[in-house]
Structures are given as C-alpha cells and as structure tokens.
C-alpha positions in Angstrom: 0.0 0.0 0.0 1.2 3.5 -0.8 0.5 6.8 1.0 -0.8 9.2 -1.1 1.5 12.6 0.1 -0.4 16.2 0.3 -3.5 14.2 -0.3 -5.1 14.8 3.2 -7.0 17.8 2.7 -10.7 18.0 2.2 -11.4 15.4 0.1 -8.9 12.7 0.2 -6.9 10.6 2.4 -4.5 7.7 1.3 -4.3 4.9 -1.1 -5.9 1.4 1.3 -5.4 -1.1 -1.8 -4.5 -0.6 -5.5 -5.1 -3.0 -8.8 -4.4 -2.7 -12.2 -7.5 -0.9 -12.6 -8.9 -0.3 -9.3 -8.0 2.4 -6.3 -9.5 2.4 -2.7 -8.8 5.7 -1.3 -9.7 6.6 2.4 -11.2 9.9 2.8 -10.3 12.4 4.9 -12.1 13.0 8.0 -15.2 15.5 7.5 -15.1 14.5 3.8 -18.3 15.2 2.0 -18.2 11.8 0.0 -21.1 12.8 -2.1 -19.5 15.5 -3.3 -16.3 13.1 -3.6 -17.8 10.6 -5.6 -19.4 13.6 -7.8 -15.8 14.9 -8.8 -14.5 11.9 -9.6 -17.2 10.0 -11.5 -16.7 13.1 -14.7 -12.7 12.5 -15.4 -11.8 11.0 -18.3 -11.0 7.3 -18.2 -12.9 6.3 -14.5 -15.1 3.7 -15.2 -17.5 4.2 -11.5 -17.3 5.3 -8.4 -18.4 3.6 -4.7 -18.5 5.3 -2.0 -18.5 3.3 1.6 -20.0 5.6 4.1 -19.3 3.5 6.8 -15.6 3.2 6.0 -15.1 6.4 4.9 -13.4 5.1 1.4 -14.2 5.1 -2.5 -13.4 2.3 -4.7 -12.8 4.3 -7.7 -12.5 1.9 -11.5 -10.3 3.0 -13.7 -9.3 2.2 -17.4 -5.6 1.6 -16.0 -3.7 4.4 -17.6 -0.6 5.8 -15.5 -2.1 9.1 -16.8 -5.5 8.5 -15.4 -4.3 7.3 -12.2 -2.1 10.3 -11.3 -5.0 12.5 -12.3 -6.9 10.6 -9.9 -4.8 11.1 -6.8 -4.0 15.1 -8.4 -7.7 15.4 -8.0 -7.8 14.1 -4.8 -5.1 16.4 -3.2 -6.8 19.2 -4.5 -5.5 22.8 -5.6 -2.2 23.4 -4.7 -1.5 25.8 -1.7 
C-alpha cells in the first residue's frame, strides 16, 4: 500500500489497496463523499465510483492508464496551496 503525500485535505486521504484498474482511497475525515464521488465519477477514463460511508473510502475503477491514475490522486489532493 502507498501513501498518497499532500492528499489529506478535504477530500482525500491515502491509497488502502490498489489493482491494475482499481483504487480504494480513504477519505479524509469531514469529507463530504457525495461530493467526492461527484468529482470523480466526470474524469476522463474512470469507469465508476463507490462510496462506503461506513468506511469512509471510494473504490474508484479506472481504465488503467498511468495518466489516469495520477490524475486521480492530483484530483484528490486538491488545488495546490
């Protein structure tokens, strides 16, 4: 499992388990995952989005791309500071 550095802001937390073409990503704590799931579900290449409430993590499918991974966790850290 991999940390996800910067990524503890608002929206996202760290990477839980990773496939080829799957993430689980905690989510920070006061997270709206509505609002989560809604930002992610749009970007090119994700295939769906789960949210678990009661974890407090989205299970996010994805084509696979390197490119479509890193935007994934660049959208999930947010605008830089």
């Amino acid at each position: 499992m991999t940390g996800v550095t910067g990524a503890t802001g608002a929206t996202g937390g760290e990477i839980l388990h990773e496939t080829a073409r799957r993430l689980r990503l905690s989510a920070a704590p006061g997270a709206d995952l509505e609002q989560l799931s809604a930002s992610l579900v749009p970007m090119t290449g994700v295939r769906s989005v789960r949210v678990n409430a009661p974890l407090r993590c989205v299970v996010v499918h994805y084509d696979g791309l390197p490119e479509t991974r890193a935007a994934l966790l660049a959208g999930l850290r947010g605008p830089p500071k």
